[in-house]
C-alpha positions in Angstrom: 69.6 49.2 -63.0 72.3 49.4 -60.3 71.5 52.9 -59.9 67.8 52.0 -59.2 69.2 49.5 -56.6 71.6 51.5 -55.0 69.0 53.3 -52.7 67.0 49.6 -51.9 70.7 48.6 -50.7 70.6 51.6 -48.1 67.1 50.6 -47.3 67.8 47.2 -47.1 70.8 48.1 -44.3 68.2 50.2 -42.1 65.7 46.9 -42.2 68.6 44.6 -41.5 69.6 47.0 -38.7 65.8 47.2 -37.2 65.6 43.3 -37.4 68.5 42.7 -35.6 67.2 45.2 -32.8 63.7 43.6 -32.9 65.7 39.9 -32.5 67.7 41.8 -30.2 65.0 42.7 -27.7 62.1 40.3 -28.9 62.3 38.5 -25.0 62.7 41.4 -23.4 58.6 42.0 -22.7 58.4 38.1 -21.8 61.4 38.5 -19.6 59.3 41.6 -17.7 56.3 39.4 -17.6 58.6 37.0 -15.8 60.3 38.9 -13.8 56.9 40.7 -12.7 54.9 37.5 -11.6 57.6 36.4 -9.5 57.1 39.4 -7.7 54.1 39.3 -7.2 54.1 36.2 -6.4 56.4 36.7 -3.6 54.6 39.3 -1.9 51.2 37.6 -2.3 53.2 34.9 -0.3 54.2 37.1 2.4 50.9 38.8 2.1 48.9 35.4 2.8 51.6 34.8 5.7 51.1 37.8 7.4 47.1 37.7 7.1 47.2 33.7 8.6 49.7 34.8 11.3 47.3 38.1 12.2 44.1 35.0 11.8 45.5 32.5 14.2 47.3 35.3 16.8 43.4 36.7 16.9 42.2 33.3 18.1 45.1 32.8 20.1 43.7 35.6 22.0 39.7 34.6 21.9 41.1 31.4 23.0 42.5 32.9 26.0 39.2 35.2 26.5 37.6 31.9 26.9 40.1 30.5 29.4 39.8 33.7 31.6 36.5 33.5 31.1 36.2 29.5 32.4 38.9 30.3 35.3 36.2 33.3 36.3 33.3 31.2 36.4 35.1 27.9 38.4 36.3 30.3 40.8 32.7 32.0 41.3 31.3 28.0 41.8 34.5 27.1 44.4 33.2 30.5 46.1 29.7 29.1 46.2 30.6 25.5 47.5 31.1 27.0 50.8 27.7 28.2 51.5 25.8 25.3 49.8 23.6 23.1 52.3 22.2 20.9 50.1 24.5 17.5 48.8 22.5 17.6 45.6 23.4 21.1 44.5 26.5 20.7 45.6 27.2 17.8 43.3 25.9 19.3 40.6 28.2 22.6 41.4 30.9 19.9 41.4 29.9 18.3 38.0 30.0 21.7 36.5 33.3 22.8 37.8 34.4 19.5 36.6 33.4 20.0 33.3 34.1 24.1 32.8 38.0 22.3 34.0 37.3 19.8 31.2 36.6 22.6 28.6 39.6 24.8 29.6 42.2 21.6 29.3 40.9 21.6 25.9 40.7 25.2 24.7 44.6 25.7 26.1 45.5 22.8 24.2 43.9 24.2 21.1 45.8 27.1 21.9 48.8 25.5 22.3 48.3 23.9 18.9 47.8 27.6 17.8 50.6 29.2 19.2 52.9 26.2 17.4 51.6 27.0 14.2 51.5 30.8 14.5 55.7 30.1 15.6 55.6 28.0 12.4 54.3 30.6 10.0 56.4 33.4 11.5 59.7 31.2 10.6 58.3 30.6 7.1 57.4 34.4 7.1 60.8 35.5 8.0 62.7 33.2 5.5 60.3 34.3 2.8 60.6 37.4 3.7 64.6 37.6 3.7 64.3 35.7 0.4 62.0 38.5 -1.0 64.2 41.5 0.5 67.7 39.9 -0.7 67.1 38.0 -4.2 64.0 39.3 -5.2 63.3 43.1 -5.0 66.4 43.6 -6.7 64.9 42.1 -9.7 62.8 45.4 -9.9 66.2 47.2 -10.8 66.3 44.6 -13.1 62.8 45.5 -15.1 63.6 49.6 -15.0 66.8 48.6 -17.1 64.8 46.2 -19.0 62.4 48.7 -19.7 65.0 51.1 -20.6 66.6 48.9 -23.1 63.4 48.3 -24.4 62.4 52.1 -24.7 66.1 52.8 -26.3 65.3 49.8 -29.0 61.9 51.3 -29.8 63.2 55.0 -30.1 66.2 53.7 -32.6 63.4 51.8 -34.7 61.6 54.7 -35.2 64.3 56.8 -35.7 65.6 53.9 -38.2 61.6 54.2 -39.5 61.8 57.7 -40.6 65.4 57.5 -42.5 63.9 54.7 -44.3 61.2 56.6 -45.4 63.1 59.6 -46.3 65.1 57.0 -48.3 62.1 55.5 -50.3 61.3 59.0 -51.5 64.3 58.6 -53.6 63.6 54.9 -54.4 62.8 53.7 -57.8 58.4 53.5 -57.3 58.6 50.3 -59.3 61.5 48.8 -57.8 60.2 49.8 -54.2 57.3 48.3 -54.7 58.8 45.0 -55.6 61.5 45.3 -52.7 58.3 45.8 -49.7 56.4 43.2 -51.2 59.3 40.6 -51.3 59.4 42.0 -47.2 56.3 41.0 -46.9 57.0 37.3 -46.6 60.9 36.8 -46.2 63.1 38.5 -43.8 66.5 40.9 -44.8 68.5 41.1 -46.7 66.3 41.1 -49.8 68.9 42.0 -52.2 71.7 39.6 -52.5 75.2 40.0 -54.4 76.0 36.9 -56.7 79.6 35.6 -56.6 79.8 34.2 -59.9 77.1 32.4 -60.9 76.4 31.9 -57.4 73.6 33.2 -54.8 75.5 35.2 -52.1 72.6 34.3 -50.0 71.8 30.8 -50.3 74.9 29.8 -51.9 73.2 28.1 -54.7 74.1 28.3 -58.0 72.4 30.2 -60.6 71.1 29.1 -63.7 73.5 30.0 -66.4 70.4 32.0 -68.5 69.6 33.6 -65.5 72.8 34.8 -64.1 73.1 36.3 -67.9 70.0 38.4 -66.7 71.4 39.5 -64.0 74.8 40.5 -65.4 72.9 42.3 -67.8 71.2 44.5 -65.4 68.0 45.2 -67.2 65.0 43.9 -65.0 65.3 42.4 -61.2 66.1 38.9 -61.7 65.1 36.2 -58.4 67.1 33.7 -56.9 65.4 30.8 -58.1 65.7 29.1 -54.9 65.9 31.8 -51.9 64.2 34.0 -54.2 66.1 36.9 -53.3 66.9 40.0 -55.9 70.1 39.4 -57.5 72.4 42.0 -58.1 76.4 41.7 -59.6 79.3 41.7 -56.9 79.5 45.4 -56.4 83.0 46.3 -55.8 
């Protein structure tokens, strides 16, 4: 039977050696994702930053239009004042100067307000910015070797892949069965060496009728506990 067992033993290394890659590299695609979302959710930062500096330096300006526009219209009434005869329309040129005055006090202080908050945002943009540039776009070095890795890992699986099945063309059919289905629903190694009447897997001992079975080597005999396929100490 050993004979039959020797080429599961080479299989068995190859799916050892793929699930130690695949435990290897499992974090690797959350670790992108990661990596990724911080990125983007840098530059959406900046992005929104640059879009509500652009929004408030735009009515920054309208706020000025307005100013101009008030400063335009007082000095046309002032102009006006000079020629006017009658007291009542030249109280009520008065009133409105007084209250076009009124409006610009307002709309400058508005734009005062503005132009603190647009010197605001443009620190916040500069220290996200410098943040972004100095610990964060390095990071995208970070996923091309992640990806790398990753690529490598996938490669040497499938390389691993097609020895194996090269391998289970020499296999015993009947024993190869047994082996994948035992894969199905426990993780390598699948075959395990006894030391004495001991499970070199779980380290539990054997039943003395069944380590007889084993030593006998005539059918594939199961750890009764780990329920691994027990094999003699091959030296």
């Amino acid at each position: 039977m050993i004979d039959k067992i020797k080429p599961l033993l080479e299989i068995q290394n190859i799916d050892i050696r793929i699930s130690t890659i695949e435990d290897e590299f499992k974090e690797i695609p959350e670790e992108i994702s990661s990596i990724t979302y911080k990125i983007k959710s840098e530059e959406a930062k900046i992005e929104n930053l640059t879009e509500k500096i652009s929004s408030l330096e735009s009515l920054s300006k309208d706020f000025q239009i307005n100013i101009s526009d008030i400063e335009e219209k007082v000095k046309q009434i002032e102009e006006k004042l000079f020629s006017i005869k009658s007291a009542k329309e030249f109280e009520a040129l008065q009133k409105e100067t007084g209250d076009l005055k009124r409006k610009k006090l307002e709309i400058e202080d508005n734009q005062l307000k503005t132009m603190e908050e647009i010197e605001s945002f443009n620190k916040d943009f500069e220290t996200t910015k410098s943040n972004f540039e100095l610990e964060v776009l390095p990071t995208k070095d970070k996923i091309n070797e992640l990806e790398a890795a990753l690529n490598e890992s996938k490669d040497e699986i499938e390389d691993l892949n097609k020895q194996r099945t090269e391998l289970s063309k020499e296999a015993d059919t009947e024993f190869l069965k047994i082996y994948n289905r035992l894969s199905t629903n426990n993780n390598p190694p699948i075959i395990s060496e006894t030391t004495g009447e001991v499970c070199g897997h779980c380290n539990m001992k054997i039943p003395p009728q069944t380590y007889i079975k084993v030593l006998q080597g005539k059918e594939i005999v199961l750890a009764p506990c780990c329920k691994k396929i027990l094999i003699p100490k091959i030296d």
